[in-house]
C-alpha positions in Angstrom: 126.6 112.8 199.2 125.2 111.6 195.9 123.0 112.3 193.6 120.0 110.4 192.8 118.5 111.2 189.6 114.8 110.0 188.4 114.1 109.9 184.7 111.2 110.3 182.8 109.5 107.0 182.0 108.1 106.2 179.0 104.4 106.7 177.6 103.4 106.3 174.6 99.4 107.2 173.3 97.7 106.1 170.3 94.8 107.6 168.6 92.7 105.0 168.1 91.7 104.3 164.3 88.0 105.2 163.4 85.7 105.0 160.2 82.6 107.2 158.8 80.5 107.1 155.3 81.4 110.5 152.9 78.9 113.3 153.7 79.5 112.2 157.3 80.7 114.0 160.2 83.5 112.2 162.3 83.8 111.9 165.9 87.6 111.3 167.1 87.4 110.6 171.1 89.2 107.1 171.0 93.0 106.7 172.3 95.5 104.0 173.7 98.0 104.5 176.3 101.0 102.0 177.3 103.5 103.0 179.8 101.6 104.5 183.0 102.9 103.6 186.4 101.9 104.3 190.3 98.4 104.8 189.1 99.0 107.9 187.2 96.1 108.3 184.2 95.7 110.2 181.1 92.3 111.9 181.3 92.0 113.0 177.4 93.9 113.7 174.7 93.2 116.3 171.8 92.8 114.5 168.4 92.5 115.9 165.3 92.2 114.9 161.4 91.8 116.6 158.0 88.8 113.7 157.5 86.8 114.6 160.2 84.6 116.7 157.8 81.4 116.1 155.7 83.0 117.2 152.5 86.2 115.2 152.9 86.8 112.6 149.8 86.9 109.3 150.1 90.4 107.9 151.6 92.3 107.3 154.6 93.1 110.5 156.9 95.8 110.6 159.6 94.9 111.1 163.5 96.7 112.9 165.4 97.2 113.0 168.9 98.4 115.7 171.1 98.0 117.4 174.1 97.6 114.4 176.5 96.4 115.9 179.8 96.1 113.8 183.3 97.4 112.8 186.8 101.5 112.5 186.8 102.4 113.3 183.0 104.9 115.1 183.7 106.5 112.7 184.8 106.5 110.6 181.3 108.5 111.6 178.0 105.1 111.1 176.1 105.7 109.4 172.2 102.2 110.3 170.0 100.8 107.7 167.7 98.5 108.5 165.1 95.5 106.7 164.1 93.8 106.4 161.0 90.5 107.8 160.0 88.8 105.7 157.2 86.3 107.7 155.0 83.8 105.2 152.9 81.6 105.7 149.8 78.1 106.8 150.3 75.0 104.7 148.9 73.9 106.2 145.7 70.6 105.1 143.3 70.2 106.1 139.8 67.0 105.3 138.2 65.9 105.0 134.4 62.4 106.9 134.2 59.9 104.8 132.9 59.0 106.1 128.7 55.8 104.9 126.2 56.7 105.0 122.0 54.7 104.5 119.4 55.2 101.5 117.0 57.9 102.5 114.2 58.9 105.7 116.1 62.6 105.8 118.2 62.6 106.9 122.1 63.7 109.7 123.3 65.5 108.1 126.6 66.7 111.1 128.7 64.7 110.8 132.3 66.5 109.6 135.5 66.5 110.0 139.3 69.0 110.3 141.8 68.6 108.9 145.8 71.4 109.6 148.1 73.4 112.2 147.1 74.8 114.3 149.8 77.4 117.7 150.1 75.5 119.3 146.9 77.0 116.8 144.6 74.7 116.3 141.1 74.6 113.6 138.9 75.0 115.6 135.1 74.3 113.1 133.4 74.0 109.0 132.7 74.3 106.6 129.6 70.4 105.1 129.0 70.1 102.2 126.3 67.1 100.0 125.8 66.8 97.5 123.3 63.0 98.9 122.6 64.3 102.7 121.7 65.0 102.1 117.7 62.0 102.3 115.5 61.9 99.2 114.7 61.1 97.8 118.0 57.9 95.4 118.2 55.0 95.8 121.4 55.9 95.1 124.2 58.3 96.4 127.3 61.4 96.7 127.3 64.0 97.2 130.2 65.9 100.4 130.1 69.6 100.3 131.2 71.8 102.9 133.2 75.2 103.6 133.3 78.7 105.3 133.1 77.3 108.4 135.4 79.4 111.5 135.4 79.3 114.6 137.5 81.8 116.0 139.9 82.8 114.3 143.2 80.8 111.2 141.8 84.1 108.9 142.9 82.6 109.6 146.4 79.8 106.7 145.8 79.1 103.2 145.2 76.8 103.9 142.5 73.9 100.6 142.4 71.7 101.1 138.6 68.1 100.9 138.6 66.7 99.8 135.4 63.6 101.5 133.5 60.9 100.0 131.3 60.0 101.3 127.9 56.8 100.5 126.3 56.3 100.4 122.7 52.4 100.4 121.8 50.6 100.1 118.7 50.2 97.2 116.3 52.8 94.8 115.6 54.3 95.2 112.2 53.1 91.4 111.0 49.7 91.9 112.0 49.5 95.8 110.4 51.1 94.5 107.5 48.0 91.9 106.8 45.5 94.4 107.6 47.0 96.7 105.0 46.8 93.6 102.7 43.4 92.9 102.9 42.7 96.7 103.0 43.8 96.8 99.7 42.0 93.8 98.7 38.9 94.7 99.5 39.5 97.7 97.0 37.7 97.6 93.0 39.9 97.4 90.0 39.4 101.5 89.8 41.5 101.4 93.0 38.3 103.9 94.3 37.3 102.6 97.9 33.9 101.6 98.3 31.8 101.2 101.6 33.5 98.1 103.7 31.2 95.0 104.3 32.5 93.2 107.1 30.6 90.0 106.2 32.4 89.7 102.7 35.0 87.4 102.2 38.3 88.6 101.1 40.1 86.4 98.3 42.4 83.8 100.1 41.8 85.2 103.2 39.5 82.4 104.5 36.0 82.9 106.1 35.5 86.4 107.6 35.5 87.6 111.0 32.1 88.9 112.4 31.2 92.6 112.4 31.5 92.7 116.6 35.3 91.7 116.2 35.8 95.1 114.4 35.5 94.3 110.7 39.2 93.5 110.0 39.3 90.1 108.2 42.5 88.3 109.7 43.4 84.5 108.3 42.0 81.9 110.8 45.1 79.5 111.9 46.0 77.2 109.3 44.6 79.2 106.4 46.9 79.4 103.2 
């Protein structure tokens, strides 16, 4: 007699690719098989990835698969495929903190907050600029910039800036300018200050302002 010998077909099972966010925990239970005959199954497969945990970097991790296990394997020289595990940036906000200066004084710009940091990670520090922070800055608000943050495993996020708002209060330089004008005009020629009458008109300044707007004579439009 002869010999009949059966060979071991072929099987080949891929670990199915997968994705997650950093600070994310993956869950690898997907997988591909090509090559099963006579209604022979694989039941599960053992995969596995350096990715899988919350503190893995941003990147692309290999899956592996092993240990296929099901009806009629043995029967199969099994070939493994790996996968790929994809691990995304995380969401992070950095916001300016809102600051008030005085007219002729320079801000101090050194507030921020953070949202959506995960894994311990800090932010250490960012770059804040407003156009309103030198001394010289008139009333008003200004917006207050971020950017260029730095702290360790920052590379992990796709970092969206928040601006602040700056508000400079006090009197604009024009107007306190003419008020200390008319200050000193309303001074004697001993340069000694007297008591301030509200109702007298100051030289060239036009017809005075009534007591009830505060006593500061201010030229009307159109005066010289």
């Amino acid at each position: 007699d002869g010999t009949l010998t059966v060979g071991k077909a072929g099987l080949v099972i891929t670990a199915s690719d997968a994705a997650k966010t950093y600070g994310q925990t993956a869950v690898l239970d997907g997988f591909t098989s090509s090559g099963l005959v006579n209604g022979d199954r694989v039941d599960d497969v053992q995969l596995s990835s350096q990715g899988t945990g919350a503190i893995a970097n941003v990147g692309g991790y290999a899956i592996t698969a092993t240990g296929a296990d099901g009806t009629g394997l043995s029967n199969y020289d099994i070939t493994y495929v790996d996968g790929t595990l994809t691990v995304g940036k995380a969401g992070l906000v950095i916001t300016a903190s809102d600051a008030v200066q005085r007219v002729g004084q320079p801000a101090l710009l050194d507030g921020f907050t953070t949202s959506g940091l995960v894994n311990g990670d800090t932010v250490d520090g960012v770059f804040l600029s407003s156009s309103g922070a030198s001394g010289h800055a008139e009333p008003g608000s200004y917006a207050t910039d971020t950017a260029d943050a730095h702290g360790p495993r920052l590379g992990n996020y796709e970092i969206r800036y928040v601006a602040g708002t700056l508000h400079v209060e006090g009197v604009a330089t024009a107007l306190a300018e003419q008020i200390a004008r008319e200050v000193a005009a309303n001074l004697p020629g001993d340069g000694l200050a007297r008591p301030f009458d509200p109702t007298a008109p100051v030289a060239g300044a036009g017809p005075a302002y009534p007591r009830e707007q505060g006593g500061i004579h201010v030229q009307p439009p159109g005066a010289a």
